[in-house]
Structure formats: structure tokens, C-alpha cells
ChimeraX commands (.cxc) that place a marker at each C-alpha (Angstrom):
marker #1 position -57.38,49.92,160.89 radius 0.5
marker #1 position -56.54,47.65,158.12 radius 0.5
marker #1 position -58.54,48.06,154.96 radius 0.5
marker #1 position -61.28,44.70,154.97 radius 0.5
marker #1 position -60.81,44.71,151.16 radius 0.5
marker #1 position -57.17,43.91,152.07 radius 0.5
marker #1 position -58.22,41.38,153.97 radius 0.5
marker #1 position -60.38,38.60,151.95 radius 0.5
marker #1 position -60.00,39.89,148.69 radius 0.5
marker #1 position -63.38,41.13,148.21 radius 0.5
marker #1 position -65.23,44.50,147.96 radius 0.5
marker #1 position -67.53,46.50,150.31 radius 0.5
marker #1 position -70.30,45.25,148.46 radius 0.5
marker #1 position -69.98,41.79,148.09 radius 0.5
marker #1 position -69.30,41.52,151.76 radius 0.5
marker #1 position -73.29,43.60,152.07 radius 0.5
marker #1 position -74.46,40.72,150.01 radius 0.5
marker #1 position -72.20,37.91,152.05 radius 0.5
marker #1 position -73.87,38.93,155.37 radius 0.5
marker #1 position -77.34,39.33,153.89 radius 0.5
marker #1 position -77.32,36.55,152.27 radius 0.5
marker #1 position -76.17,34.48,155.52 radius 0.5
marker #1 position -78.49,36.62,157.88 radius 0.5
marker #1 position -81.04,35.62,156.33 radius 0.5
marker #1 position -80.06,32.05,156.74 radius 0.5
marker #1 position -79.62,33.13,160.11 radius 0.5
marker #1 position -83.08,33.93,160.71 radius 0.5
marker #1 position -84.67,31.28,158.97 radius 0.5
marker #1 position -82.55,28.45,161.26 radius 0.5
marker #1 position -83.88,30.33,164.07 radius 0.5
marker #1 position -87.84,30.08,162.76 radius 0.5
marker #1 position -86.47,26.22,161.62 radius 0.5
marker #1 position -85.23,25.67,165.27 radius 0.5
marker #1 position -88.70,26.40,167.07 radius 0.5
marker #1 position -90.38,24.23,164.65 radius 0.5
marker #1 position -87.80,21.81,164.82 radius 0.5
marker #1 position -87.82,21.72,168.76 radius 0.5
marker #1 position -91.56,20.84,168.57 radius 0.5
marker #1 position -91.77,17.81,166.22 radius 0.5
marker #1 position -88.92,16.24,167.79 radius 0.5
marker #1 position -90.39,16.40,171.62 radius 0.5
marker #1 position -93.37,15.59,170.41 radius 0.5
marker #1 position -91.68,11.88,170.18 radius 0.5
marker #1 position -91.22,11.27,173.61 radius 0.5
marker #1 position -87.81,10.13,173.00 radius 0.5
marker #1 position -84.86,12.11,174.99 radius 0.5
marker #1 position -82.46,11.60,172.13 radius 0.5
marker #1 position -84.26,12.92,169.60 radius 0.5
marker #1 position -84.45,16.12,171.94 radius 0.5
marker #1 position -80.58,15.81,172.01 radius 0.5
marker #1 position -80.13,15.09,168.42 radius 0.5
marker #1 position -82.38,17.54,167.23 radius 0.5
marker #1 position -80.97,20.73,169.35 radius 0.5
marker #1 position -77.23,19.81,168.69 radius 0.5
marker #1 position -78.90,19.88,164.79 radius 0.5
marker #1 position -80.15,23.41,165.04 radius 0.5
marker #1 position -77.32,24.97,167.44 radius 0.5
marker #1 position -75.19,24.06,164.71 radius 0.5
marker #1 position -77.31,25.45,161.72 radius 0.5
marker #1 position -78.15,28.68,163.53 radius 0.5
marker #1 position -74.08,28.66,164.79 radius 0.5
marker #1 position -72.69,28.93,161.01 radius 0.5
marker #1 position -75.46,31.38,159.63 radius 0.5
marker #1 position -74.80,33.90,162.79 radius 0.5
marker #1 position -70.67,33.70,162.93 radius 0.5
marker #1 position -70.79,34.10,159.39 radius 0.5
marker #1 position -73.31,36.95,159.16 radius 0.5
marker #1 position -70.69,38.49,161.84 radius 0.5
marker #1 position -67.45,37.76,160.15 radius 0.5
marker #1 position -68.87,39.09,156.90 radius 0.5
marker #1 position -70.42,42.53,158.84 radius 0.5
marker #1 position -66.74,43.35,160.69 radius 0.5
marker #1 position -64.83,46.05,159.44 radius 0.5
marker #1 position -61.82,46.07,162.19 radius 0.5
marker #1 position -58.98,43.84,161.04 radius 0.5
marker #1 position -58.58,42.10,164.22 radius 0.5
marker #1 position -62.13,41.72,165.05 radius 0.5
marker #1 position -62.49,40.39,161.85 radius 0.5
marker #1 position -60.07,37.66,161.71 radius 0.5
marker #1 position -61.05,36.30,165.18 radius 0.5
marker #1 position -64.63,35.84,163.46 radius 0.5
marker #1 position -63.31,34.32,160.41 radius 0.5
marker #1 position -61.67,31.65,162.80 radius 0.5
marker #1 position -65.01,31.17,164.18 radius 0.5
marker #1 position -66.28,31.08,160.70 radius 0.5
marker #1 position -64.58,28.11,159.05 radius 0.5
marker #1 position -64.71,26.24,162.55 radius 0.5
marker #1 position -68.78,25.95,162.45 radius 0.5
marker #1 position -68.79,24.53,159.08 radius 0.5
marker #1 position -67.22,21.65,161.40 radius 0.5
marker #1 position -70.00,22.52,163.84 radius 0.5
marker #1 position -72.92,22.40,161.49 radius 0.5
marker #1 position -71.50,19.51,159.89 radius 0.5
marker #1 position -71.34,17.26,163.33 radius 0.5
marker #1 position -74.77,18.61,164.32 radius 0.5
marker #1 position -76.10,17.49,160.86 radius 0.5
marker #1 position -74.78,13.70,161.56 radius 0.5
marker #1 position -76.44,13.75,165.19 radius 0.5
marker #1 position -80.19,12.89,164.11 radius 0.5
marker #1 position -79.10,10.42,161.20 radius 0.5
marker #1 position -76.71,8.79,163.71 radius 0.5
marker #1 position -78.56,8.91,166.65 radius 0.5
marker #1 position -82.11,8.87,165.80 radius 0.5
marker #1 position -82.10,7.39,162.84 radius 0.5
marker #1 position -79.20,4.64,162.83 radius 0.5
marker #1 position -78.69,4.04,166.21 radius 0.5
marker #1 position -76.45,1.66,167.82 radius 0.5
marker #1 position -72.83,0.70,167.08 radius 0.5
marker #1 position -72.81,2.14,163.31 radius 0.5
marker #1 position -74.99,5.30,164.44 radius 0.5
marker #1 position -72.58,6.29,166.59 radius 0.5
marker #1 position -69.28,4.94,165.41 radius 0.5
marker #1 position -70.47,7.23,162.51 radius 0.5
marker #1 position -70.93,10.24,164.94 radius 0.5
marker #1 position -67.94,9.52,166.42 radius 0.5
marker #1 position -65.47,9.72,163.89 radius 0.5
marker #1 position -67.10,12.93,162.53 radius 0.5
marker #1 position -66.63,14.56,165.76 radius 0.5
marker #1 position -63.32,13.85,166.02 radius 0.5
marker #1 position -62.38,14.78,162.51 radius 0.5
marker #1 position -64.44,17.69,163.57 radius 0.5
marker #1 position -61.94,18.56,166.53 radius 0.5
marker #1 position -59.25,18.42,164.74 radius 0.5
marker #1 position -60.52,20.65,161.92 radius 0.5
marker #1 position -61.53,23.23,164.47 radius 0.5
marker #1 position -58.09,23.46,166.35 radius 0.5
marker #1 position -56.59,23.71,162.80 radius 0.5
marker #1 position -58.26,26.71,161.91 radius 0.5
marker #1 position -58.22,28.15,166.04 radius 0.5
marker #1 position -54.48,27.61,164.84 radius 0.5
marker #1 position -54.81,29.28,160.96 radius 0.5
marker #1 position -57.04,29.56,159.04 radius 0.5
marker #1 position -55.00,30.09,156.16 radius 0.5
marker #1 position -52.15,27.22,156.57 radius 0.5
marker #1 position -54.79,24.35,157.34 radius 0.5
marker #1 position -57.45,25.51,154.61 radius 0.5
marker #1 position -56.74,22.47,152.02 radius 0.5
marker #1 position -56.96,20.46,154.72 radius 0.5
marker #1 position -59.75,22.48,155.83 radius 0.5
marker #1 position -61.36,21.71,152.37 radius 0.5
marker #1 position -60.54,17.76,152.43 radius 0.5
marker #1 position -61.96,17.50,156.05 radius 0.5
marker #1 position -65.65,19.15,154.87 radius 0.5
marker #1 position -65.60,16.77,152.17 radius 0.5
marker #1 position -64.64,13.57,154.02 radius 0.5
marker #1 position -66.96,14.02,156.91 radius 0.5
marker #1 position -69.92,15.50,154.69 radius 0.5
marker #1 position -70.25,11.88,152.21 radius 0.5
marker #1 position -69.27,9.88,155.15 radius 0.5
marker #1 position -72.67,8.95,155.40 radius 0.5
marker #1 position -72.36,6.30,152.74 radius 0.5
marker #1 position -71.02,4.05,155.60 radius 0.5
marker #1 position -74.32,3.61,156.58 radius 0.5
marker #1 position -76.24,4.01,153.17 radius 0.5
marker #1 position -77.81,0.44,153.09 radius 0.5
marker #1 position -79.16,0.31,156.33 radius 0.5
marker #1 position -80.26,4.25,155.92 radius 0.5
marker #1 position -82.23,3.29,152.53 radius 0.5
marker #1 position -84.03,0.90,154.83 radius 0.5
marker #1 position -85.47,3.67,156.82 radius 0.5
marker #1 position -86.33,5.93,154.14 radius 0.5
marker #1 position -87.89,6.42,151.13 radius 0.5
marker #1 position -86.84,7.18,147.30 radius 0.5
marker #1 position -87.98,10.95,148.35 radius 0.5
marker #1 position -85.75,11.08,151.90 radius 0.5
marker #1 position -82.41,9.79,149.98 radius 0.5
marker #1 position -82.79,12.65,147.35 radius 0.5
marker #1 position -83.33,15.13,149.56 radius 0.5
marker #1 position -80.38,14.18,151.36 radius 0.5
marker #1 position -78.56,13.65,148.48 radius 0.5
marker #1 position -79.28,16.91,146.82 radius 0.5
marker #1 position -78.20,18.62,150.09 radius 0.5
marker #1 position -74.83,17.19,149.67 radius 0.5
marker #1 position -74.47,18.35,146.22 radius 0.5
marker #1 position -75.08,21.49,146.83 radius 0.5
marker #1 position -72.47,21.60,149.43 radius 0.5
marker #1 position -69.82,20.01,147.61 radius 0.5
marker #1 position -70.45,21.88,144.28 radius 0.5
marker #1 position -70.34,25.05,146.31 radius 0.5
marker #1 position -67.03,24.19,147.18 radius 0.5
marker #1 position -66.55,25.36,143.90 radius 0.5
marker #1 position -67.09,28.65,143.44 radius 0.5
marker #1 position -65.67,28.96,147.47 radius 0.5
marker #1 position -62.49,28.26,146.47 radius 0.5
marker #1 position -62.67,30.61,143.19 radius 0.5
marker #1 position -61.96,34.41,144.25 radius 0.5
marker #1 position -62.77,35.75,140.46 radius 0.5
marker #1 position -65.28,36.58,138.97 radius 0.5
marker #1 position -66.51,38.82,141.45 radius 0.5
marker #1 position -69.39,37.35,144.33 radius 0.5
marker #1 position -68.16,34.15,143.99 radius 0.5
marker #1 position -68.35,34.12,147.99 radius 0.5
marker #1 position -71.85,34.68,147.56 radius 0.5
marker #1 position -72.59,32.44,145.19 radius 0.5
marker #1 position -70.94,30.12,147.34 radius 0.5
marker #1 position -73.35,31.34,150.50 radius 0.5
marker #1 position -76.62,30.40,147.84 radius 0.5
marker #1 position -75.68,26.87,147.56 radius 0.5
marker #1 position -74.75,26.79,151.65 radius 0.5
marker #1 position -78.66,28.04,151.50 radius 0.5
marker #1 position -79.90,25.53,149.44 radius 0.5
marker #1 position -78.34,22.45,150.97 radius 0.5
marker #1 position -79.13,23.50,154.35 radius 0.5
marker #1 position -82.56,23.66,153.00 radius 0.5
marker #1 position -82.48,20.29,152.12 radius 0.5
marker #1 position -81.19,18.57,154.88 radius 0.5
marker #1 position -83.32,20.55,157.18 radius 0.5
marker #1 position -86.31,18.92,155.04 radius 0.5
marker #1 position -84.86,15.58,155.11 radius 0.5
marker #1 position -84.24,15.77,158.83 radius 0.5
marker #1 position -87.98,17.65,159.27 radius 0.5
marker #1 position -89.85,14.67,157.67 radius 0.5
marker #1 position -87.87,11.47,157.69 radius 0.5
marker #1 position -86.26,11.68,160.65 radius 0.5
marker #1 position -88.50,13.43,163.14 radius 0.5
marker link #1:1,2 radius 0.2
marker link #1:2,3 radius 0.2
marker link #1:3,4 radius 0.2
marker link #1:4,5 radius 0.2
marker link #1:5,6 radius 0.2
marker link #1:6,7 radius 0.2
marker link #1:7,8 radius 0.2
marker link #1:8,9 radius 0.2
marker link #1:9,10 radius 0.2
marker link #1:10,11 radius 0.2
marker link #1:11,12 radius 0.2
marker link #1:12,13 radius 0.2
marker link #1:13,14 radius 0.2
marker link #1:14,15 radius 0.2
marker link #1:15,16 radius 0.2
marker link #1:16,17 radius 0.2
marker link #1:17,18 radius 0.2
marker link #1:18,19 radius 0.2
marker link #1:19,20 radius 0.2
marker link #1:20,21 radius 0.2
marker link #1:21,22 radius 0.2
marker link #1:22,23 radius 0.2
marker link #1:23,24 radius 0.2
marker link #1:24,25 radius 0.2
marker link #1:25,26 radius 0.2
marker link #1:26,27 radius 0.2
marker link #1:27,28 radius 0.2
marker link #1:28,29 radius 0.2
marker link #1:29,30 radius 0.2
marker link #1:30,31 radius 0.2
marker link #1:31,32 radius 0.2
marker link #1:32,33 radius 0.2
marker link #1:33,34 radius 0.2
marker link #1:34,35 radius 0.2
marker link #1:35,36 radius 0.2
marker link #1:36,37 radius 0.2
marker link #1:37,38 radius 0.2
marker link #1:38,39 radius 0.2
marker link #1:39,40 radius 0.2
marker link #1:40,41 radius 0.2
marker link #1:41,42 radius 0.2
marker link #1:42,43 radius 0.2
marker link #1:43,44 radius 0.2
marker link #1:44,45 radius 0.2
marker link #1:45,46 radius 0.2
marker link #1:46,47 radius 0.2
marker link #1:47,48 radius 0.2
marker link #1:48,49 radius 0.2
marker link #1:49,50 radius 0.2
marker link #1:50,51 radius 0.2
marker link #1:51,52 radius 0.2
marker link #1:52,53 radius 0.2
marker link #1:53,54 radius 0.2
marker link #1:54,55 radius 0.2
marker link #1:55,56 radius 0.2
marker link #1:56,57 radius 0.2
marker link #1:57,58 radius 0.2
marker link #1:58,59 radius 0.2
marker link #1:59,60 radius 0.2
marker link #1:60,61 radius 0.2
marker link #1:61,62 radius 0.2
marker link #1:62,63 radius 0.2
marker link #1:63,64 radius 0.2
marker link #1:64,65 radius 0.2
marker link #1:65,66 radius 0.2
marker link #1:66,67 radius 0.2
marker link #1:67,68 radius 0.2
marker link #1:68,69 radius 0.2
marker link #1:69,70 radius 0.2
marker link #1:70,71 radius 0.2
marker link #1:71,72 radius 0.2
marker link #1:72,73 radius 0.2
marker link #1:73,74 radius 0.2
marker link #1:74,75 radius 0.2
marker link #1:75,76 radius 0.2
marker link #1:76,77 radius 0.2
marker link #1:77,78 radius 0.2
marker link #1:78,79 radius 0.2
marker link #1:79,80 radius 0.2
marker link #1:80,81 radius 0.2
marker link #1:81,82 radius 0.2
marker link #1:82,83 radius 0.2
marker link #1:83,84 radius 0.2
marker link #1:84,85 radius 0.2
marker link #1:85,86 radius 0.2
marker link #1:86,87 radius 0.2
marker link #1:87,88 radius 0.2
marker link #1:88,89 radius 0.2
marker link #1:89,90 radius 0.2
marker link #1:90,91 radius 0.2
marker link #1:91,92 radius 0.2
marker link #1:92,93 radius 0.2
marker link #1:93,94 radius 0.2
marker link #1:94,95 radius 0.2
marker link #1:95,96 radius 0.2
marker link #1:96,97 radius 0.2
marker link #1:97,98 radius 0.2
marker link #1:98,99 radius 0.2
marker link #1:99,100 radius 0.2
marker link #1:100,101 radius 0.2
marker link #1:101,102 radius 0.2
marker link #1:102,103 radius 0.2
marker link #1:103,104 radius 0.2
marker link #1:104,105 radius 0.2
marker link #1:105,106 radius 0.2
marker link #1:106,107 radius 0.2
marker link #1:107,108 radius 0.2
marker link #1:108,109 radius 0.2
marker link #1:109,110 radius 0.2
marker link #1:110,111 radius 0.2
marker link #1:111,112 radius 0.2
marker link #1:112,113 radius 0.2
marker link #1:113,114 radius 0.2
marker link #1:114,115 radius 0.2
marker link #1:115,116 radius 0.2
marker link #1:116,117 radius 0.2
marker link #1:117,118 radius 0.2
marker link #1:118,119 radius 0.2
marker link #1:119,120 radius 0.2
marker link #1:120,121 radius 0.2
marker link #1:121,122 radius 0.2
marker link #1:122,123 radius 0.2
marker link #1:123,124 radius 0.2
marker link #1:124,125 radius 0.2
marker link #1:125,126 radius 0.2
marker link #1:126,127 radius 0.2
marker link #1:127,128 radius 0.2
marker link #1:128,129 radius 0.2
marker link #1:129,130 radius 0.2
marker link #1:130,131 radius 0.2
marker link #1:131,132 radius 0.2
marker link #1:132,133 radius 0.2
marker link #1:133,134 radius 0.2
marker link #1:134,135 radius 0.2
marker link #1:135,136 radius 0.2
marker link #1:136,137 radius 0.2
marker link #1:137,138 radius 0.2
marker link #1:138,139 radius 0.2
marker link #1:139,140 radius 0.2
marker link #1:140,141 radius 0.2
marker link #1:141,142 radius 0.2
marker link #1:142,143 radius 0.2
marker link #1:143,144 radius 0.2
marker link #1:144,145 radius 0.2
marker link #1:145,146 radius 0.2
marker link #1:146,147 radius 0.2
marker link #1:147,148 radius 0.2
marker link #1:148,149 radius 0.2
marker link #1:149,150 radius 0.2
marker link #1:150,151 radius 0.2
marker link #1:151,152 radius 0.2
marker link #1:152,153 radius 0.2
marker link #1:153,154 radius 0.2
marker link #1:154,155 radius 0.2
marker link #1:155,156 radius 0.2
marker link #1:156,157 radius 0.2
marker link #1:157,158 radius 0.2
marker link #1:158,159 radius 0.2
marker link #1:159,160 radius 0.2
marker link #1:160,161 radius 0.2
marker link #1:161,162 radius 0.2
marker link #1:162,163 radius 0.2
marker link #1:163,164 radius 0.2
marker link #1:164,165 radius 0.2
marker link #1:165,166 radius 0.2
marker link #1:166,167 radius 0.2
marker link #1:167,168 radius 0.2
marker link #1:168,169 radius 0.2
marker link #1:169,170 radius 0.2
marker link #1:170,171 radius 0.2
marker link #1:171,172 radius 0.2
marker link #1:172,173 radius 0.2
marker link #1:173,174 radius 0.2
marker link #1:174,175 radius 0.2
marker link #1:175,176 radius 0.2
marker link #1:176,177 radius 0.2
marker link #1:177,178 radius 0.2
marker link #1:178,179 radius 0.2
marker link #1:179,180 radius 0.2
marker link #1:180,181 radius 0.2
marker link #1:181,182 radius 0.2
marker link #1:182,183 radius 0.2
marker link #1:183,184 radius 0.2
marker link #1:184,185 radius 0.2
marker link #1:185,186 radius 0.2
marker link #1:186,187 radius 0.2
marker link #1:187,188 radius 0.2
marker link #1:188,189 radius 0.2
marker link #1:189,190 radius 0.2
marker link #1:190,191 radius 0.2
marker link #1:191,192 radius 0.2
marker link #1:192,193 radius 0.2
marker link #1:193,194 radius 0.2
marker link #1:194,195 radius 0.2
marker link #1:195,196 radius 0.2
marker link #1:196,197 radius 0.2
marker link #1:197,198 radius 0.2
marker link #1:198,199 radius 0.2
marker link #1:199,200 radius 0.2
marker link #1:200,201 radius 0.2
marker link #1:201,202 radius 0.2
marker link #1:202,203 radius 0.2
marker link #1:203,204 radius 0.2
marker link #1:204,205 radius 0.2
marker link #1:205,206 radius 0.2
marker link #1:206,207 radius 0.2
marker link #1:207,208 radius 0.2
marker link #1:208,209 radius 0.2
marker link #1:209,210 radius 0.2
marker link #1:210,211 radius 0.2
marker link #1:211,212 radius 0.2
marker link #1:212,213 radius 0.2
marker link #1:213,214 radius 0.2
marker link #1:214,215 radius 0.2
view
């Protein structure tokens, strides 16, 4: 079996506080999801059903493959999760864009929007299915790219929500793009995690923005 610190770059113990730190995002996406699943029934409206589980498969998808990937000690085992890591970054980000797009936009710029996102999104999970480590600037450029392509639709969004629903879905992109940051740094040590905080915090966000403007 091939050492795990051999195969990230990071210690036994930072990869305890990588897979707590992302289990417990798992478990709070799951509470989120119920909650979530409620409100958005409540509105009679099919695609707000739609929009609202393909928002939560994809939140509780990246906290649970990357709780896994960061629990696996067997090389092999481990690399096929960190595949299915990076790809639901991709995953979360699409399912993000699907009540914004399609409850909240709507029509041909609600789901051109969605559209190009999920294809971006295809190709940036084949890359990694491919590797992870070849693709991962490109990787990088795609998060970016399909995370602030929102400001496509930014006049029409600000005139369906307030001062308060733009900053909390502005905040949750900052914290996702500055955590970029220390994701791409491998020193000083839990860097990783640091990088899982701000993952934490702008899911947080978004799942507010989503919870009360949206839904």
C-alpha cells in the first residue's frame, strides 16, 4: 500500500481535520436538504422541486466524496475518490446555477446561463475522469469561469432581489474564489483545510441566498 502522505503531500493529521471539516459540511447539507425540500414544494411550482433537489444533490455530493477521499488510506481507493472529488466541485457548481437560472431567471437567459455551465461542467468532469493532475489549471480556470458567470444575468437578477440577496451571493463567491488561494498553496501546513473553511463559508452563503430569495 502506498503511503497517503506520498500521495497529496499532506500529513495524517491534516487529512483528520480535511474529512472533519468536510463531514461536517456533509451533515449539515443533509439537515439543509430536508429544509430545503420543504420551502421549495411548498410553492407549488414543479421546477422549483427540480431546481431545488439538483441544488442540494450537488451540495451534499461534494461534502460526502470529499469527506471519503480525505478518510481513504489505500492508494488506489484513494485516487479513484479524488477523481470524484474535483469532479463535484463541477457538480455543486451546476446545481448552484439551477435555482438562479431556473427559478429565478427563467427563460432564454435562465437557461442559456444553465446551459453553458453544464457543459463547461462536462467537460471539466471528463478532464479530471481523465487526470486529475494534467487538467488541474484548467481545472482551476473552469471553477472560476463558471462560478462569476452569473454576472451575465446581474441586471435582471438585481431586479429580483434585494441589496441583502446580492451580498449574500456575492460574499459566497468570494469565499470561493479567495479559497482558491490557499487550495492551490501546499505550505504552510493545513492549507487544505483552510481551504475546506472557506468551501464552508460560501456554501453557507449561497445556501442562505438560495433559502430566502429564491425559494
Amino acid at each position: 500500500m502506498t503511503n497517503v502522505e506520498n500521495f497529496n503531500d499532506q500529513g495524517k493529521s491534516e487529512e483528520i481535520l480535511n474529512a472533519i471539516s468536510h463531514g461536517l459540511g456533509g451533515l449539515l447539507a443533509i439537515a439543509g436538504t430536508v429544509v430545503m425540500l420543504v420551502i421549495a414544494s411548498g410553492s407549488g411550482k414543479v421546477i422549483d422541486v427540480i431546481s431545488a433537489s439538483l441544488y442540494c444533490f450537488g451540495l451534499i455530493f461534494l461534502y460526502i466524496m470529499s469527506t471519503l477521499y480525505h478518510s481513504m488510506n489505500r492508494y488506489k481507493v484513494k485516487r479513484i475518490f479524488q477523481k470524484l472529488d474535483h469532479c463535484s466541485i463541477f457538480v455543486l457548481i451546476v446545481g448552484s446555477y439551477a435555482p438562479i437560472c431556473l427559478s429565478l431567471l427563467g427563460g432564454k437567459l435562465g437557461w442559456s446561463i444553465f446551459g453553458v455551465n453544464l457543459f463547461l461542467a462536462v467537460l471539466g468532469i471528463v478532464a479530471n475522469a481523465i487526470s486529475v493532475k494534467k487538467w488541474s489549471k484548467l481545472s482551476l480556470l473552469l471553477y472560476l469561469l463558471m462560478g462569476w458567470s452569473v454576472l451575465a444575468g446581474i441586471k435582471p437578477l438585481m431586479q429580483l432581489i434585494s441589496v441583502s440577496g446580492f451580498l449574500l451571493l456575492l460574499l459566497g463567491g468570494l469565499f470561493y474564489s479567495i479559497g482558491v488561494i490557499f487550495y492551490t498553496r501546499k505550505k504552510p501546513r493545513y492549507m487544505h483545510a483552510v481551504w475546506h473553511i472557506f468551501v464552508l463559508a460560501g456554501s453557507c452563503f449561497h445556501y442562505f441566498f438560495i433559502f430566502f430569495f429564491i425559494f
